[in-house]
C-alpha positions in Angstrom: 17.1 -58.5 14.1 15.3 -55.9 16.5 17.0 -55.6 19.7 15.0 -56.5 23.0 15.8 -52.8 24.2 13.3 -51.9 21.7 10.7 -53.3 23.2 11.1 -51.9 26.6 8.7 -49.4 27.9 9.4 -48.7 31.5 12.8 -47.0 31.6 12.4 -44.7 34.3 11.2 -47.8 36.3 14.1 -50.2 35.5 16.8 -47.0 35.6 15.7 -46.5 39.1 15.7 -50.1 40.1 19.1 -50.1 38.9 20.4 -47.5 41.0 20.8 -45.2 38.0 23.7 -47.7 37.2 24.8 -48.5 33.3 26.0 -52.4 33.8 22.8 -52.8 36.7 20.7 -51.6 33.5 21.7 -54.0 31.4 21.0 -56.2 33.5 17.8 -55.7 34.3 17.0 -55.6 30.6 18.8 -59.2 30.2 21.5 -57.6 27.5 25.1 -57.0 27.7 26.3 -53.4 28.8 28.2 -53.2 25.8 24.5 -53.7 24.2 23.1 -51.4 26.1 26.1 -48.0 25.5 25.1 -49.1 22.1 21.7 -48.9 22.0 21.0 -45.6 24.5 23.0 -43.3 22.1 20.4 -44.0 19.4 17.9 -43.8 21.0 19.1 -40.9 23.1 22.0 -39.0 21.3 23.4 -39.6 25.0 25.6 -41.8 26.6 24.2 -44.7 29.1 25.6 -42.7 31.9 25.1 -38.8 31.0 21.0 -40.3 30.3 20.7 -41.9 33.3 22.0 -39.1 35.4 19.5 -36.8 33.2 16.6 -39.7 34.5 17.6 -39.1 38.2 18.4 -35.7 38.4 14.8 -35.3 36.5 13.6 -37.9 39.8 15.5 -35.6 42.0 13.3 -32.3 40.9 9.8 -34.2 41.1 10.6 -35.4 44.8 12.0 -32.2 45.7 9.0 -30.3 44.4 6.6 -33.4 46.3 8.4 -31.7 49.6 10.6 -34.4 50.3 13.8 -33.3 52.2 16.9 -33.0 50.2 18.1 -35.8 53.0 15.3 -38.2 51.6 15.7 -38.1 48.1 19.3 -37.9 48.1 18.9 -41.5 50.0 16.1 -42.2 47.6 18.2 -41.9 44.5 20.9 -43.4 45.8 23.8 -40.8 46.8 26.3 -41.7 49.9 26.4 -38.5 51.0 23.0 -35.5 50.6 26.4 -33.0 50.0 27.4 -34.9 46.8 23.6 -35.2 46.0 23.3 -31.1 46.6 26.4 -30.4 44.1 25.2 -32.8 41.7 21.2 -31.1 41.8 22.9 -27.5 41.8 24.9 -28.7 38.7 22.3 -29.7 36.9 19.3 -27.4 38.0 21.5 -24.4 38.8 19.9 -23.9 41.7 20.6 -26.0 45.3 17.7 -28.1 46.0 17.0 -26.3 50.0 16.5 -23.6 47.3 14.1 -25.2 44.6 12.3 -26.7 47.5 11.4 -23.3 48.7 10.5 -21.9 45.7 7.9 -24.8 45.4 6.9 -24.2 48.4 6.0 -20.9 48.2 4.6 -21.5 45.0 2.2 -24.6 46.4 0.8 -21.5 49.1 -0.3 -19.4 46.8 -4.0 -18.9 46.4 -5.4 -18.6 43.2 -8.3 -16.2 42.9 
């Protein structure tokens, strides 16, 4: 019997409704959070939690680059506080995010010609 996880399409979507949350993911998808820690390492070779942080921190990187301010997306995505947000984005992108938002900003005034 095919699980109904299978069948989902929108991840990104549902991980972000759920507050990049395991059990608020299971939920959404109507399964058990036991189904779900079973099902993401299949799919992902991750668990629930290290692939949902992957979603988010991937989330974090788009909105940063759109020129939203490290203050909004860490809200955005969910974070108390923007300084746990900025450990967790330097963490993961090696860079702080004041810093890859500058770099795309710079990039974004370039001319091409």
């Amino acid at each position: 019997m095919a699980s109904r996880l299978t069948r989902v399409s929108n991840w990104e979507e549902l991980a972000e409704e759920a507050g990049y949350n395991p059990k608020n993911l299971a939920d959404r998808c109507g399964v058990s959070l036991r189904q779900l820690e079973r099902f993401i390492p299949q799919a992902t070779g991750k668990t629930p939690q290290r692939w949902l942080n992957d979603l988010r921190q991937q989330k974090a990187c788009e909105l940063i680059a759109s020129g939203q301010s490290v203050k909004e997306v860490s809200i955005r995505l969910g974070y108390k506080q923007s300084s746990h947000f900025s450990r967790e984005f330097k963490r993961f992108h090696g860079v702080p995010p004041s810093e890859r938002q500058t770099r795309d900003s710079r990039r974004g005034d370039r001319v091409d010609g």
